[in-house]
C-alpha positions as CSV (number, residue, x, y, z in Angstrom):
1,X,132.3,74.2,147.4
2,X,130.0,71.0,147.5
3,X,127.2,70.5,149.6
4,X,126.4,67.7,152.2
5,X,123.2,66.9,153.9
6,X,124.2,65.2,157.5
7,X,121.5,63.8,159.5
8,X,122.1,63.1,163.1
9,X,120.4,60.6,165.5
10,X,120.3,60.2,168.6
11,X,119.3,57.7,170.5
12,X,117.6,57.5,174.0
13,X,116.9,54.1,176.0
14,X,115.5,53.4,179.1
15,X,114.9,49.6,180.5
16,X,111.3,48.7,182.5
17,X,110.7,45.9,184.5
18,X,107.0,44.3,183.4
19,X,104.8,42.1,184.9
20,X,103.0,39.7,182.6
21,X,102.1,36.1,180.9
22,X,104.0,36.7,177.5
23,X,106.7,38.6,175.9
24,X,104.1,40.1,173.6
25,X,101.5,41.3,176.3
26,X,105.1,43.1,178.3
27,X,105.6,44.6,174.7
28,X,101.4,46.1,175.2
29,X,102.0,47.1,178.5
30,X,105.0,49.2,178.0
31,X,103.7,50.7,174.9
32,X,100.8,51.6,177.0
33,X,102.4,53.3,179.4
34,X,104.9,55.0,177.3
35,X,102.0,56.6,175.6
36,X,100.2,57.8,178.8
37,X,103.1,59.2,179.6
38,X,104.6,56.8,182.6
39,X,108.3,56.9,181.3
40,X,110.1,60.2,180.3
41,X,112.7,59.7,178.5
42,X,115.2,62.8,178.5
43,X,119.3,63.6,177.5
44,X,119.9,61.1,181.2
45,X,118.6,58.2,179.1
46,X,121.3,59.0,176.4
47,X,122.7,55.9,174.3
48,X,124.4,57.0,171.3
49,X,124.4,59.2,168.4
50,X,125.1,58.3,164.6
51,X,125.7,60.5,161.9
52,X,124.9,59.8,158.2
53,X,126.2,61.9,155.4
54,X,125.6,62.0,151.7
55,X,126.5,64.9,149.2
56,X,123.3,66.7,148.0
57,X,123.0,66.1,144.5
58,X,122.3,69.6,142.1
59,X,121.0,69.6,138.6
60,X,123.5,70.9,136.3
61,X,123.1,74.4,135.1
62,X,121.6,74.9,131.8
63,X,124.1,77.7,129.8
64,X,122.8,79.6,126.9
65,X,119.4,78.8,127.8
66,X,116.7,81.8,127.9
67,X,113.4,81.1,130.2
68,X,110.2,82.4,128.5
């Protein structure tokens, strides 16, 4: 039987409204307030899920070989 490793991701999203001059200080603010904790994102905020799958690679057995 072969192996696979399958990673799954999920993704959350949640959309603020911010007050401010540029695009870049919005892009500050929200960081900032993510960080102190302002928006929780939980399983409500739920946007997708991917799965990526590749077959885990083994070395070949070595026959006839003796470890010493």
């Amino acid at each position: 039987m072969r192996e696979f490793e399958v990673t799954v991701t999920e993704m959350l999203k949640k959309k603020v409204v911010i007050e401010a001059e540029t695009a870049q200080e919005a892009e500050i603010e929200a960081t900032e307030r993510w960080y102190d904790g302002d928006y929780i994102i939980d399983g409500k905020n739920f946007a997708g899920v991917t799965f990526a799958v590749k077959e885990v690679q083994r070395e070949p057995e070595r026959g006839g070989e003796q470890e010493r």
